[in-house]
N, C-alpha and C positions, 0 to 999 in steps of 0.2 A: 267562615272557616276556610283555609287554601293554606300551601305549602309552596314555596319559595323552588323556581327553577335554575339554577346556575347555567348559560348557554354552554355548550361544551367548543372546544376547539377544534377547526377543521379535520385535522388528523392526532386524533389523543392517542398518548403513548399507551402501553398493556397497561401501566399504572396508573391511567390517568384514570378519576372518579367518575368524570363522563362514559367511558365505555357502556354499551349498552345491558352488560348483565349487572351492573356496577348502576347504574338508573335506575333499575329494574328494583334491584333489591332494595336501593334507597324509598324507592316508591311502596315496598312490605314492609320495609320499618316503620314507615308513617303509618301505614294505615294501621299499626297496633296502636298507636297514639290517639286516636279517633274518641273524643270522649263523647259516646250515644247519650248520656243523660244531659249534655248540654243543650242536645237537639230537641225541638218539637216535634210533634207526630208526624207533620207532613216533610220536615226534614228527615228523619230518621225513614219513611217508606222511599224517599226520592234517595235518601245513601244505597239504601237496597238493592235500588234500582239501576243504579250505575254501576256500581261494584256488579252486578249480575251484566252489564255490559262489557265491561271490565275482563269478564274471563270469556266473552266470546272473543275481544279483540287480541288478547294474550292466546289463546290456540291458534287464530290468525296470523300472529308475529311465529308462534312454535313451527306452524305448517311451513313458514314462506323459510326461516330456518332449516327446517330438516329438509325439505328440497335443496338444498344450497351444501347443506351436511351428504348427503349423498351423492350429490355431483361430484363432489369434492372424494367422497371414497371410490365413486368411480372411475377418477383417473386418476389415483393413485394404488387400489386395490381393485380392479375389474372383477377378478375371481372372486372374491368374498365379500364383495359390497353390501348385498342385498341383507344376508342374515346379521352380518357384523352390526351395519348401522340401525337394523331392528333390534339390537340389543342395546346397543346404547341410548337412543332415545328411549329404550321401556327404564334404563336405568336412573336416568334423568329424571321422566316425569315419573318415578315409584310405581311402574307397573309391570305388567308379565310381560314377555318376550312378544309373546302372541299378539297382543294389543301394542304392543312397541310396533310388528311390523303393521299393523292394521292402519295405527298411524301416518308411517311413511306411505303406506300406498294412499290412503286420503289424501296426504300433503301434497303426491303430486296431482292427483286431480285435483283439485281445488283450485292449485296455481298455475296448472297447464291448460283445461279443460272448462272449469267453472266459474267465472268470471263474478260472475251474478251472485251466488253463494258465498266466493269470498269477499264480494263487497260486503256483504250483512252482515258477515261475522268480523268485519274489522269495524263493521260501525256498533258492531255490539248489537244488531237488533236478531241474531239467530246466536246458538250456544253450537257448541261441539255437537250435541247430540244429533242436530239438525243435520249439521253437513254430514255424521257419519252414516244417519239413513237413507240420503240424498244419494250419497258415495255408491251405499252397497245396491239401493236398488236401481241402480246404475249402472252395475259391475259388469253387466254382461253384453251392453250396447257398443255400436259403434263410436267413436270421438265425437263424429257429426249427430248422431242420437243422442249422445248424454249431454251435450253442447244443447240442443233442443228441450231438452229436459230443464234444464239450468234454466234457458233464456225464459220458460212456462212460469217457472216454479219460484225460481230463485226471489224474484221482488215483491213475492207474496210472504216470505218466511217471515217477517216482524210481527204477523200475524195470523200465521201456525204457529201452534203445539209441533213436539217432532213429530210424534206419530199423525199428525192430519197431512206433515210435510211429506212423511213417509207413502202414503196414502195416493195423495195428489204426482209424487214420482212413480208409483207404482203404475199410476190411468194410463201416462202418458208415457211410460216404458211400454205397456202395452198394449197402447195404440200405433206406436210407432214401430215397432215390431214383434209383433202377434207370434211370429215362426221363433223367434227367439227365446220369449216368456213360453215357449210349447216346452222346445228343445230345454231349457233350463229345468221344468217341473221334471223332465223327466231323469236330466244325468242328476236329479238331488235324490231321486230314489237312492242311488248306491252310496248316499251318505248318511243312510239309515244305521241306527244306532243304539245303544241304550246308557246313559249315562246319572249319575248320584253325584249330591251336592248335598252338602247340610242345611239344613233346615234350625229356626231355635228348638227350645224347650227337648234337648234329647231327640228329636226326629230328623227326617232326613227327607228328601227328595229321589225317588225313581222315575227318572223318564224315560218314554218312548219316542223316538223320533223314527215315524215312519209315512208308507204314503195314508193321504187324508183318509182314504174310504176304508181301509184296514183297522186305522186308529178310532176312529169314528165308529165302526163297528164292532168292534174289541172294548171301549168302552160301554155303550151300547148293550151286549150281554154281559158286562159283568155288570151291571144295573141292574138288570132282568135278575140277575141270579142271585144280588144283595136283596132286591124289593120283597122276590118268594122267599127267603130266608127268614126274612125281617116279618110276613105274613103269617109264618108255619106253615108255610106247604114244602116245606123240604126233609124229607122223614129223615135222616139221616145227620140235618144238621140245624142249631136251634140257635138263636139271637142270642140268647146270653146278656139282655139289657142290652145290647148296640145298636146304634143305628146303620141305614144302609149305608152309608159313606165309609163308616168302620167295619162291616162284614164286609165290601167290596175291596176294603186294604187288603183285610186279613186273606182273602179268595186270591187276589191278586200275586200279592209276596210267598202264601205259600204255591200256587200252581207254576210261579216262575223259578224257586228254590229247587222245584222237583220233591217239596217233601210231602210224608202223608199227613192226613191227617191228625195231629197230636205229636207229631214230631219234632227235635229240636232243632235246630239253625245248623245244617252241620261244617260249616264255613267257619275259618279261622279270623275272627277279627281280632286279636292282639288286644285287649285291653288291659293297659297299662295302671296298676294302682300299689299303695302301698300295702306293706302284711297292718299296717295299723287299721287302714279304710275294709280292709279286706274281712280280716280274723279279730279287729280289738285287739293285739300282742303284737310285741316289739316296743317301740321307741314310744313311751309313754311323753313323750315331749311333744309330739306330731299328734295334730287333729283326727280325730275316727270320723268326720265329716269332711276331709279331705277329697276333694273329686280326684275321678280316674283320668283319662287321658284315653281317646280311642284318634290314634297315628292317622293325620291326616284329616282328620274332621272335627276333634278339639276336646272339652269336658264332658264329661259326663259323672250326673249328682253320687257321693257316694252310697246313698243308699238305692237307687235304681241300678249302680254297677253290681252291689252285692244281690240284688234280685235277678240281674242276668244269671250271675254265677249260679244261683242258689235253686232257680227254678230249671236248669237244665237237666238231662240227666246227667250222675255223677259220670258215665262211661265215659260225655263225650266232653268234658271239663280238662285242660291240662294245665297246672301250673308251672310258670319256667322261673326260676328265682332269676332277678337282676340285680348287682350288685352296683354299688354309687361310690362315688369319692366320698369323705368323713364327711361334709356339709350336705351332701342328698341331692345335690343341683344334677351332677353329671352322671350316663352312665357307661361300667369304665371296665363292664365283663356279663356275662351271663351264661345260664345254665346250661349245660349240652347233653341232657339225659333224654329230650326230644328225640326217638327215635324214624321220628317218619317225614322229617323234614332237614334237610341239609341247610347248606349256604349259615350260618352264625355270622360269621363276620357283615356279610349284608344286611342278614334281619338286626345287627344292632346297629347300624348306620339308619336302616331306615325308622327304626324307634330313638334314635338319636335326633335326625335331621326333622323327621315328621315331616315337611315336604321339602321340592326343592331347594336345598341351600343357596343360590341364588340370589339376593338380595331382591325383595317384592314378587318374585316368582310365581311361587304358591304353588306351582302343578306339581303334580303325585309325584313322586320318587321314582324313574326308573331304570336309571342307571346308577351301579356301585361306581363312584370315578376317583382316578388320583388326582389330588389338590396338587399337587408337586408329580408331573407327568414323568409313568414308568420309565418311559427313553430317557429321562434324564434323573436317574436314580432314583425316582420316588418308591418309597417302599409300600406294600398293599401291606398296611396299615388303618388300624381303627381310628387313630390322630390324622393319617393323610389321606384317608377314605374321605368321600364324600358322596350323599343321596342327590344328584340331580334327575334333571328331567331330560328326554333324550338333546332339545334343542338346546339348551343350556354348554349341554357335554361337548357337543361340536362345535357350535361357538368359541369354547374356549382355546379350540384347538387355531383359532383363524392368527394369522401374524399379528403379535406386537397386544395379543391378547394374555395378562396374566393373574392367574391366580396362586396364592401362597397364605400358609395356615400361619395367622396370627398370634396365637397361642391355643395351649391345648383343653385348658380348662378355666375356666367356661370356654367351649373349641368355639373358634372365631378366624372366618377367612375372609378375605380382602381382594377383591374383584378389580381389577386397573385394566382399562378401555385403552385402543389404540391413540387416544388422544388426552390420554394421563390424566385421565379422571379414576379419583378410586373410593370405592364402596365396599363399607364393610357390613357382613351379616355374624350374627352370633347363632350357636343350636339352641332350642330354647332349654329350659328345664327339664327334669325327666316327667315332671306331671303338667308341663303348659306353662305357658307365660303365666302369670299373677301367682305363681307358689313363690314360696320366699324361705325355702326352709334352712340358707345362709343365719338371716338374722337368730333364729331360734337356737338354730346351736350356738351361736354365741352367747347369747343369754344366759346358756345354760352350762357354758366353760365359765363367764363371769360370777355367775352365783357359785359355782362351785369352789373359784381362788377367791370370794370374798369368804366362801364356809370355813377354808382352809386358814 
């Protein structure tokens, strides 16, 4: 099995098929043509096995690119180099701005500093992961220390895991400077934090990121206090069939909520569902098994939304009607009888966008911004609103950076890079990607002019 190489021409023109992204892609097309059931077992683990080669050396070709992509905005854009070109490589390879820049700073170590690392990854014997724990526990060395690091490390990785890789640069950061690994444990104190991620099945993730002997001890008695719970020696509070792991949730989420005992959540989470999923009434067309939508972290089953609702008290419960276009995709107004909360216009951008609008973005909403900027008549508008995130917002602002609202329903904007690339993102539906409540109503105007 092999595929046929055409040599390319010294210098091929932008058209020519040679070009190297023009190879490239010629070389994904093939590989969907790959038929595995022609292969034997030891063919089919050795295709595995290259093609996982394959994509160390293709981060390698990406890194030794975006160094050269940078250069190149450096002396044309000195001022806004840095964030611009983290935006575009996250756009390119379909990730968050953040990891776009995380990127660019790998690429240049790698090409400047790491010799040894990027040999591996261009022979394919180490993955991206490798050089990015290489990168970070590196991050705070001298050139000549992380060059040291490299020359230790580097011609072992064919035979690290990342994390053993990770591990082995850790020794030798520091052994090589001890005052350094001090100084860092300490300025990471002040990037203590607490942060939430979803989780499957309806849960969710709360972390702690704080120093070791605090976290360690803070987990520690809430142990203590789920194990005597879980025992009956806590006169006040009884297991209830749980185990410690689940009285140590429950101790946890409510003593950080600030609530008392038996109290309800009294935090506005916005979840989004129809009066169908909600009450059974309304549009007998639409599913009563419909999930809800909680902005920002995704479905939730209809019947555990109606048990939110149901098991609260009613005091602390608000409904705000949202109103849709006739097909239920978009939403195009909502209620303002909400007395103790201002900003509408925002809260329905951000149950609109659900996160960053962005293309691959994903971080939380936190600027209302104009798609079509105020200085240049954009009107603050729910159509030329947009939910970003603060890096996103400023980014757009950088030269030769433009964004413009593709249409309004299903709202769809279009992202164009200083280098005339353009990307477009859609807002998803009012209840999440995979609702389709488009085809239904059709359905249901068709049966009604075949009644007629």
């Amino acid at each position: 099995m092999g595929t046929q190489v055409t040599p390319c021409a010294e210098a091929p023109s932008e058209a020519d098929p040679c070009r190297p992204a023009a190879r490239v892609q010629e070389f994904r097309q093939w590989l969907a043509t790959v038929d595995a059931d022609a292969l034997d077992d030891h063919e089919r683990v050795g295709l595995v096995s290259e093609l996982e080669r394959v994509k160390g050396a293709a981060s390698a070709a990406q890194a030794r690119t975006t160094v050269v992509l940078r250069r190149s905005h450096e002396e044309a854009l000195p001022q806004d180099a840095a964030g611009s070109v983290g935006s575009q490589v996250a756009l390119a390879r379909r990730e968050s701005p953040t990891l776009g820049d995380r990127f660019v700073g790998m690429s240049d170590a790698l090409v400047h500093e790491m010799p040894e690392t990027m040999a591996a990854l261009e022979r394919g014997e180490a993955g991206e992961r490798h050089a990015v724990e290489l990168v970070r526990e590196t991050a705070t060395l001298s050139r000549e220390h992380r060059a040291e690091v490299d020359r230790r490390v580097g011609p072992h990785l064919a035979g690290l895991s990342w994390r053993a890789a990770r591990r082995a640069a850790r020794r030798v950061a520091a052994e090589l400077d001890a005052a350094g690994v001090v100084r860092r444990m300490e300025q990471a104190v002040s990037a203590r934090r607490v942060t939430v991620r979803p989780a499957p099945d309806g849960m969710a993730y709360l972390t702690v990121l704080g120093p070791l002997r605090h976290v360690v001890g803070a987990h520690a008695a809430m142990q203590a206090k789920a194990k005597a719970v879980v025992a009956g020696r806590v006169a006040d509070e009884t297991p209830d069939g749980r185990g410690v792991g689940a009285v140590a949730a429950d101790t946890a989420l409510r003593l950080l909520s600030g609530r008392e005992p038996g109290q309800v959540q009294p935090v506005e989470v916005q979840l989004v569902m129809t009066d169908r999923s909600l009450l059974g009434t309304g549009d007998d067309g639409r599913d009563v098994m419909e999930p809800a939508r909680l902005p920002g972290h995704g479905p939730v089953p209809a019947p555990v939304a109606r048990a939110w609702v149901r098991d609260a008290a009613p005091a602390s419960v608000w409904l705000r009607r949202l109103y849709t276009g006739p097909d239920g995709r978009d939403l195009v107004a909502m209620d303002s009888r909400r007395r103790t909360f201002g900003g509408l216009l925002r809260r329905m951008l951000v149950l609109r966008d659900d996160v960053c609008a962005t293309p691959w973005c994903d971080a939380p909403i936190a600027h209302a911004d104009h798609a079509h900027p105020a200085r240049h008549d954009g009107g603050t508008s729910f159509e030329n609103g947009s939910g970003t995130c603060a890096r996103c917002n400023q980014v757009k602002e950088a030269p030769r950076w433009r964004v413009h609202v593709v249409r309004g329903s299903p709202r769809e904007i279009e992202v164009r890079t200083p280098t005339g690339h353009r990307y477009r993102s859609a807002a998803p539906p009012l209840l999440g990607w995979g609702t389709d409540p488009p085809s239904r109503l059709e359905q249901r105007l068709s049966d009604l002019l075949a009644a007629a």
